[in-house]
C-alpha positions in Angstrom: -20.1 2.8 14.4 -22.5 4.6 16.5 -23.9 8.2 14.7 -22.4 10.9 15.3 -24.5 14.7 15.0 -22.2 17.5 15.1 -23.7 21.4 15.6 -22.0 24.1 15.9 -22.5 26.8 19.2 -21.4 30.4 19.7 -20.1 30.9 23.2 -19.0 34.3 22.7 -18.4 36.7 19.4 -14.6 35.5 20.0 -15.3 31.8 21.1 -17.3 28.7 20.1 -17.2 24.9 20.4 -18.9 22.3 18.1 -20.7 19.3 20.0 -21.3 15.9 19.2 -24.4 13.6 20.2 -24.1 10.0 20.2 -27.0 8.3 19.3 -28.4 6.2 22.0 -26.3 8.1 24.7 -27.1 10.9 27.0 -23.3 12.2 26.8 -21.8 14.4 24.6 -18.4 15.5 23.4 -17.2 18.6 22.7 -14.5 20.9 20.7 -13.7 24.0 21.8 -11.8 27.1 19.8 -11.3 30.7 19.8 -11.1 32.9 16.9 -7.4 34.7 16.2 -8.3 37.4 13.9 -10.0 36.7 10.7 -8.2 34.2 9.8 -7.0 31.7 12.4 -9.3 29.5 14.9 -6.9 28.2 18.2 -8.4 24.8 19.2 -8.0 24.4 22.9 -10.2 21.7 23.6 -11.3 18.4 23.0 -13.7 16.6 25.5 -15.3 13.3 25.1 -17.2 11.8 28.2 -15.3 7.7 29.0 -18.9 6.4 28.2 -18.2 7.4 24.8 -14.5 6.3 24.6 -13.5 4.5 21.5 -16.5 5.5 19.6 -14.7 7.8 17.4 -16.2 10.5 18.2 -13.3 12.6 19.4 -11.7 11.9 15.6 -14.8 13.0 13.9 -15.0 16.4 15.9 -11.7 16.8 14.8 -12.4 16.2 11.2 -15.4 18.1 11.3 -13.7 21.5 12.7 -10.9 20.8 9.7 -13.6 20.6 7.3 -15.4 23.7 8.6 -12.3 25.4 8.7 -11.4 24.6 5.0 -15.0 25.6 3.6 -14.9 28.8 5.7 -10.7 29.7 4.6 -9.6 29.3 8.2 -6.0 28.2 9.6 -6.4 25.8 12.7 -3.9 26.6 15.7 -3.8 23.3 17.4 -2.9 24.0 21.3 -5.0 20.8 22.0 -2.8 18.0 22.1 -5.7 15.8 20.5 -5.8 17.3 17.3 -2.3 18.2 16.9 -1.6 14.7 16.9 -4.6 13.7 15.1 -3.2 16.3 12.4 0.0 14.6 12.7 -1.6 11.4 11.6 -3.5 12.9 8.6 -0.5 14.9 5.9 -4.1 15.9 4.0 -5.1 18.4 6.9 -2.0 20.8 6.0 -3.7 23.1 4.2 -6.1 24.1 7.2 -3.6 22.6 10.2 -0.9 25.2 11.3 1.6 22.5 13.1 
């Protein structure tokens, strides 16, 4: 399993998205999510290059946003069909995944 570097950047007061660096590849993925209120996040977005296909790195952007979400006492929207389905799989997101 390749390493994964998640950060985290602003695109707007309303609007972020968290990337992912691969080590030893030039791609990146991506997660992006807009903030409903003060206590909701709608993910829109999940984006990972076919280089990096099968790496994982689309699940672990996923996991990350759940555990940022958690720690910050935020309520994922899931409009992207990626995580909805990847929340589907996992009963322990419930807490944080609106489905």
């Amino acid at each position: 399993m390749p390493e994964i570097t998640i950060r985290y950047e602003e695109i707007s007061q309303s609007k972020g998205r968290y990337i992912a660096h691969v080590e030893g590849f030039e791609a990146e993925g991506e997660i992006t999510f807009s903030r409903a209120g003060s206590t909701r996040i709608i993910v829109d977005h999940t984006g990972v290059p076919d280089v990096l296909g099968g790496k994982g790195v689309a699940k672990a952007l996923a996991a990350h946003i759940v555990a940022e979400a958690r720690a910050q006492g935020l309520k994922i929207v899931p409009l992207c069909p990626f995580v909805k389905a990847q929340a589907q799989k996992h009963p322990e997101w419930q807490d944080v995944v609106e489905l």
